[in-house]
N, C-alpha and C positions, 0 to 999 in steps of 0.2 A: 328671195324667200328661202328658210329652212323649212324645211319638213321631215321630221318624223316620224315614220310609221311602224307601230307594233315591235317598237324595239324590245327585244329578251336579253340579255348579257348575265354570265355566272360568272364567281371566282370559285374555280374546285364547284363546289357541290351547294356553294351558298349563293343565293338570287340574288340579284342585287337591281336590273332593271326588269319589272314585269308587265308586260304589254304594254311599254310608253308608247302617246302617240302625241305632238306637238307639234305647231308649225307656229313660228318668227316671223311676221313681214318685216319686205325691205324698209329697213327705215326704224324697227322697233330697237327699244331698248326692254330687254326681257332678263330679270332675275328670277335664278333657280335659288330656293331656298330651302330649309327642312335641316334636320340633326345632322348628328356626323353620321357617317357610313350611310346613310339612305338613298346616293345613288344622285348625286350633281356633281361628284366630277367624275363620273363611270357618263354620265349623256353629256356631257361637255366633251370628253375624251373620243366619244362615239360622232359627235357631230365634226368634230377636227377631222377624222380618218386617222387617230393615234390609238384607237382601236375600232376592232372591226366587231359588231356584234352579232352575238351566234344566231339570233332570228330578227325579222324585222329588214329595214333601209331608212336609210338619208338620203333627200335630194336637197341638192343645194340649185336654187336655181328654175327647179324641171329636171335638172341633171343625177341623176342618181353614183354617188359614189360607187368607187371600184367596177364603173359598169364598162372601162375601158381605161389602155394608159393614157392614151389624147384627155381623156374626156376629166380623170383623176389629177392630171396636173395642171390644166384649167383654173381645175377647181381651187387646186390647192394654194394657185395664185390670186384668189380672193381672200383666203382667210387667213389672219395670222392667230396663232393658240398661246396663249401662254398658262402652264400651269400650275398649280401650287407651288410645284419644287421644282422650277425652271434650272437647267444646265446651263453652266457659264463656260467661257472660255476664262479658265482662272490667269493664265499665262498671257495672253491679251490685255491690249486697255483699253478701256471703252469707248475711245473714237472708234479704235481698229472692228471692235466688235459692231457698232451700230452701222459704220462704212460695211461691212461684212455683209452684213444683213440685208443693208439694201440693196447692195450687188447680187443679193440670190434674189430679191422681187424684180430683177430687173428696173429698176431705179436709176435716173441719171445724175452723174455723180454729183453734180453742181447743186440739184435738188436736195439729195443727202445730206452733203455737206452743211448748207443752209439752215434744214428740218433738223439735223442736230445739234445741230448749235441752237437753237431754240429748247429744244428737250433737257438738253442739259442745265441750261437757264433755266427753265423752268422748277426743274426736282432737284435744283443747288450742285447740279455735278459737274460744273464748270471746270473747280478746282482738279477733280479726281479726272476727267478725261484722259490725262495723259498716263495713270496711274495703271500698274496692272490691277486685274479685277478681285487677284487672289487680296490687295491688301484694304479692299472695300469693305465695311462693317457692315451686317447683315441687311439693314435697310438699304444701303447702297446699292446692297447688289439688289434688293425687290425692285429701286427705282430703277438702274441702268437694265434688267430687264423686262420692266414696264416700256423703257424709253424703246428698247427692241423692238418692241410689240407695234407701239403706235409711228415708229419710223415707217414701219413697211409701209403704210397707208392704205392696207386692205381694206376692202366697203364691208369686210366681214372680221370681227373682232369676236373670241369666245375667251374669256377671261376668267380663270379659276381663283376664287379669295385673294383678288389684288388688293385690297386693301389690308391683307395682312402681310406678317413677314418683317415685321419692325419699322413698319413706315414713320414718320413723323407728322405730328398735324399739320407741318408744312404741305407737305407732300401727296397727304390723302384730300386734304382741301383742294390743289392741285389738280388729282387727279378726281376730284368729284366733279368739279366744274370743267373742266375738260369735258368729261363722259357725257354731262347734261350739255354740254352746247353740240357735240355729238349727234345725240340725240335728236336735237331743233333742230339739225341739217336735214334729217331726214335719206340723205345719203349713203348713212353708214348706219349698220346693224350690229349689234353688241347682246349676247347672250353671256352674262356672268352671273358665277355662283357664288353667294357673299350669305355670311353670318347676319349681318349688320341691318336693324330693319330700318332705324336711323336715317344709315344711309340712302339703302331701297326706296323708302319712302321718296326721297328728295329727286330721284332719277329717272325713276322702271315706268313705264308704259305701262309694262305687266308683269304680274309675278306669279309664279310658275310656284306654288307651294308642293312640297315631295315628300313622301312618310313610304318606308318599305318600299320603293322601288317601285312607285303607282304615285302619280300627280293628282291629288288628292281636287286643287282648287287652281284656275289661269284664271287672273282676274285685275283688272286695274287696281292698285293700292286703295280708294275710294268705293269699290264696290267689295273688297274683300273686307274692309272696316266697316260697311255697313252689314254686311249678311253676318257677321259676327254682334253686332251691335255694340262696338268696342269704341272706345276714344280715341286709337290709335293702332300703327300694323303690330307694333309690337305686343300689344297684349292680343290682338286678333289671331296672332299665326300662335299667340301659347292657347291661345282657347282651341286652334283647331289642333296641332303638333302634340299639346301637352296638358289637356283639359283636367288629368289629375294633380298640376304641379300643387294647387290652393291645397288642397286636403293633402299634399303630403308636406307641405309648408307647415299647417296643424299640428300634423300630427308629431314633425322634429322639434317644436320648439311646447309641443305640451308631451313630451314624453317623460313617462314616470320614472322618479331617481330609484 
């Protein structure tokens, strides 16, 4: 389980989380969603331990981050983060990187070996494995560090807008059905922050809607579509997100010459 409590975080002088408070059972699949700047990859960031927020805690577990080094590196071997603008090793090739990686989860190497070789199958980087990373095209490199992420085999996955970054409909289909069979294990818990309500719709348990750095609505896709009384999450999250978009829709396309 994650838990968040009463998280606060600033950048300089501007708020960006305001008394969040969440918690993820094991097992869930939970999408943060909400505009840009409104603060899901500032609590994605906060629940990793890639930053620390100025009030408030995470526990992961029962376990409260930073509350010991024993207890912080633990921790840290449950979760693997990947986020929006993940760091590669451009000068590596993506065997060498995904072996990498699982040598730092403590993974045995036969198991790696194995598990990537299937990853790369899967997201078509068969060919590019032996390739350094610098001469992979942008989608490449979102997938080779997707394939990072889900090598480690962490029961704790917090995913920032993986389905952007130039992926291919290979690749996000891929990696949607991955997520959902995820999901039905029940073993593995997934907190990601996606645009896409499309997608959300087809995966999330719950969806965590964010406006200004306050969690407006946590609600099954099905119960957030009814309290809206919408057809669909996409038009439910603009009626709660963006309830003037109609009238300013009017207003652009009858505006006087």
């Amino acid at each position: 389980m994650i838990t968040a409590s009463h998280l606060i975080h600033y950048y300089s002088v501007h708020p960006v989380l305001r008394d969040v408070s969440i918690e993820v059972n094991e097992g869930e699949l939970v999408v943060l969603m909400g505009a840009n700047g409104c603060g899901k990859s500032t609590l994605l960031g906060v629940m990793a331990g890639f930053l620390c927020p100025l009030e408030g805690q995470i526990k992961i577990d029962g376990v409260q981050r930073r509350s010991s080094v024993d207890a912080e590196l633990a921790i840290r071997k449950k979760i693997a983060y990947l986020p929006d603008h993940p760091w590669l090793p451009s000068l590596k090739t993506g065997r060498e990187f995904l072996m990498a990686v699982g040598q730092v989860y403590d993974l045995p190497t036969l198991q790696v070996m194995e598990h990537m070789q299937r990853l790369l199958a899967l997201f078509h980087l068969t060919d590019k494995g032996d390739s350094l990373i610098k001469s992979y095209s942008n989608g490449q490199k979102k997938k080779i560090a997707i394939a990072a992420t889900l090598i480690t085999e962490a029961p704790i996955l917090l995913l920032d807008e993986p389905f952007t970054g130039g992926l291919d409909p290979s690749a996000i289909l891929a990696l949607k059905t991955l997520l959902k069979k995820l999901g039905e294990r029940k073993d593995v818990t997934v907190v990601m922050a996606s645009q896409l309500p499309e997608i959300a719709a087809h995966i999330a348990d719950r969806i965590a809607v964010i406006r200004d750095g306050q969690i407006l609505h946590y609600d099954t896709v099905k119960q957030l579509i009814a309290h809206q009384s919408s057809d669909n999450l996409e038009s439910a999250l603009e009626q709660i997100l963006n309830p003037e978009t109609e009238d300013l829709m009017q207003a652009y396309f009858h505006r006087k010459n």
